[in-house]
N, C-alpha and C positions, 0 to 999 in steps of 0.2 A: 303304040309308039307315041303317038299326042301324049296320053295319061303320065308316060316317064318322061317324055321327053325334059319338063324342068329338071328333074334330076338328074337326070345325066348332065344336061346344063351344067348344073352347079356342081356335080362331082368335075366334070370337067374344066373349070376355069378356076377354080379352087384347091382343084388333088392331084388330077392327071398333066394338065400343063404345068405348075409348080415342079412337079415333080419331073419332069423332064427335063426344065429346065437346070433344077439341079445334079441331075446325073451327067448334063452337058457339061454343067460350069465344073463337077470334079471330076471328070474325065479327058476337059479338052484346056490347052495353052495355050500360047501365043503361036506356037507351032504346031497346031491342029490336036489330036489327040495323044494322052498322055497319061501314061500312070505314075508322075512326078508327084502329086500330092498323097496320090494313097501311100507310093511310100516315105513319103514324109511324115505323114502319119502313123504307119507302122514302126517310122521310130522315134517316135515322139514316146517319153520317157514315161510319160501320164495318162497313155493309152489305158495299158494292160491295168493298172489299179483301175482307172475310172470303171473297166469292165469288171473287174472283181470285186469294185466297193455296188456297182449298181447290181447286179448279180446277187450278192449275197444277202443285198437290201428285200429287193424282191424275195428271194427266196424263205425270208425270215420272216417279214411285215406282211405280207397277202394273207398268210396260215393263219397267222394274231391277227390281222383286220376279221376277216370272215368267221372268227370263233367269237371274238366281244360281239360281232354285230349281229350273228347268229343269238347269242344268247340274249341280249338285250330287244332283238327284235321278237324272241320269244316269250321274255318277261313282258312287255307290253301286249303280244295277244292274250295272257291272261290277264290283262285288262285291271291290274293294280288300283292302287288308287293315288293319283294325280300322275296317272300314265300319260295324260296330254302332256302336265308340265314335265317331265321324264324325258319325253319326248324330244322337246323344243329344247332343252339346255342339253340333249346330247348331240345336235343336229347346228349347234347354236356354229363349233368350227369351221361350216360350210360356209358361213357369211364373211372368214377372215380368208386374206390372203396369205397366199405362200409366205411371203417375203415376211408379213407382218407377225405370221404362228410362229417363224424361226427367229426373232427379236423378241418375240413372246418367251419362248424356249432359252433364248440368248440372256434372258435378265436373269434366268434359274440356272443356267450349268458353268458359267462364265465365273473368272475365279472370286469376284467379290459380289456372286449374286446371291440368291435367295436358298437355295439349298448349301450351300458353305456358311453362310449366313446363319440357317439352321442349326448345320452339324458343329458350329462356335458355341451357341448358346447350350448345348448339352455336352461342352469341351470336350468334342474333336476336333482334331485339326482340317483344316480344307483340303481339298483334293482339284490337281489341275486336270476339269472332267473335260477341257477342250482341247489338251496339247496336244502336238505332235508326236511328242514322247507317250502319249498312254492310246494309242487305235484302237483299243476295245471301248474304252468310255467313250470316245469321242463318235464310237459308231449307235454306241447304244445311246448316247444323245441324241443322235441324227432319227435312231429309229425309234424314240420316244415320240419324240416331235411330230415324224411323220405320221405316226401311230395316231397320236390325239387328231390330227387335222384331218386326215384322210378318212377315217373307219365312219364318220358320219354319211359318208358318201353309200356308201356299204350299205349302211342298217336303212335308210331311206331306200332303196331297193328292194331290199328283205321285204321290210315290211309294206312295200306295197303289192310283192307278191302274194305275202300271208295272206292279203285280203282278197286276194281272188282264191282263196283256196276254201269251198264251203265247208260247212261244219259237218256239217251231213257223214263224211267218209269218218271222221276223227270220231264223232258220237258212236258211229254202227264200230269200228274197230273196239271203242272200250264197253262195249255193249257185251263183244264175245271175248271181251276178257284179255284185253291189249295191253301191256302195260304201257306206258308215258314214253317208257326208250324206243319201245318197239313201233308205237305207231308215229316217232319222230323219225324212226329208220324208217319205214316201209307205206308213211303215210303222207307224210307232211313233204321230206326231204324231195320225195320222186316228184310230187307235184307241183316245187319250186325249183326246182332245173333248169327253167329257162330265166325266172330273175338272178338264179346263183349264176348262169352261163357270163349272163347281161355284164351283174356286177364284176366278174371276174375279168372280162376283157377287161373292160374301162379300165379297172384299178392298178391292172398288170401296164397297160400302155401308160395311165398315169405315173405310176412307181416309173418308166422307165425313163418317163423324162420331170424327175423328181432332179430339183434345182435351187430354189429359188430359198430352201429351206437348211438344206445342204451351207449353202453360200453364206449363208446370217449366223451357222454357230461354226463352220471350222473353215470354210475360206478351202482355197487349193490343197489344204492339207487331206482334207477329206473329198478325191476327186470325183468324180460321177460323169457320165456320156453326155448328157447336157451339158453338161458344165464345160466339158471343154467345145464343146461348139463357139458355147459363148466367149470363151477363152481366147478360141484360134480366130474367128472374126472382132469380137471390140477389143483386146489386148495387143494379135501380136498382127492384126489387119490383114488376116490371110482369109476371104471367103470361100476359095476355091478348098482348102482344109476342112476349114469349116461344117461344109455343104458335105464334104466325104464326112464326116463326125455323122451329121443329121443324115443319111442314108441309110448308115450302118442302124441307129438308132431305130428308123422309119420300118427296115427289113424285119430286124428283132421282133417289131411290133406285129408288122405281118404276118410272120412264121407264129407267135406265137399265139395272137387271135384263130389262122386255121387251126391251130393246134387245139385249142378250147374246144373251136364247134366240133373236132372229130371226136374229142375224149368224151365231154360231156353231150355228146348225139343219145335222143332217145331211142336205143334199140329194139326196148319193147315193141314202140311202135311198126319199127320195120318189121319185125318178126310178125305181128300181128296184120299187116301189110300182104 
């Protein structure tokens, strides 16, 4: 109990009171306990898209992060050449911020930015890729953006799993005559399980409180679960909203991290067990 006790420390003045107290602030009034805000919330008009734009975000972007960062992270175990600099400019997004990649993004999809900008010089006409009036571009803006900032986080995981995985098993499989897919299915894959597990939480819990990047190319139009948190506290000065916003978001994340460890659980092991 000494050995955890910091941790539990810190989980608890950090996770477990925070988080009680926000189940108090959206559940209790002026007049003791109250489920005034949840349903104010449930009719708050910009709920149900923020959940269907963060929803289908996720659903889309996690599949494409973990396929570029998968591959890229296996182009560099064969060890290329200037795979270090390879490396460091595909890792370079992790040093920007949210706020700063979606003004980055903001100068290319915006109506007199750099891709209109383009598509003039070989006379096309420009396209409103941020309006309200077009939600398919303005979502696959969002999940451009996201895509370039975030998958670096990814392939830095990857491959530090690659490295703990010796060569040894990869040489004896094409020894008896493996081919490349097969010892990527049955040799590589199982052995990186637990940094695919890793990456997969984080990215799922980050995608869900994806914000900052959202807000720099389409503003309210393109809503998200964060976003109204921040919406219902600095806009319309409602914490108690708020705070039911960030629960709902907190639970998602819960359900869907136990979700990871049971899907991606190794059950070889148990069976061998």
């Amino acid at each position: 109990m000494l050995l955890i006790a910091p941790s539990l420390l810190f989980l608890t003045v950090l996770f477990a009171w925070p988080m009680v107290v926000g189940v108090a602030q959206a559940f209790t009034g002026d007049q003791g306990p109250t489920l005034a805000y949840v349903r104010r919330l449930l009719d708050d008009p910009y709920l149900w898209p923020a959940v269907r734009n963060t929803v289908l975000l996720i659903v889309v972007l996690i599949p494409l992060q973990f396929a570029f960062a998968l591959a890229m992270a296996l182009l560099l175990r064969a060890r290329p050449k200037l795979a270090g600099l390879y490396f460091y400019i595909w890792v370079l997004p992790l040093a920007i911020s949210d706020l700063a990649a979606g003004l980055v993004w903001l100068s290319i999809f915006t109506d007199h930015g750099y891709l209109n900008s383009a598509l003039h010089s070989f006379g096309v006409d420009g396209y409103a890729w941020l309006s309200y009036e077009n939600p398919t571009t303005m979502f696959l803006a969002v999940l451009v953006a996201e895509l370039w900032r975030a998958t670096s986080l990814v392939l830095v995981i990857i491959v530090a799993g690659l490295q703990g995985i010796p060569n040894d098993y990869d040489e004896a499989a094409s020894v008896f005559g493996a081919t490349y897919w097969q010892r990527l299915r049955w040799v590589i894959l199982p052995q990186l399980r637990p940094s695919l597990q890793v990456a997969m939480i984080l990215r799922t819990i980050l995608a869900l409180q994806t914000f900052a990047v959202a807000q720099a190319l389409a503003g309210r139009d393109f809503p998200l679960l964060v976003g109204e948190t921040y919406h219902w506290y600095h806009t319309l000065q409602n914490p108690n909203v708020a705070t039911a916003v960030a629960l709902v978001v907190l639970a998602v994340s819960m359900v869907t991290a136990i979700a990871y460890l049971h899907l991606l659980r190794d059950r070889t092991a148990e069976v061998t067990r």
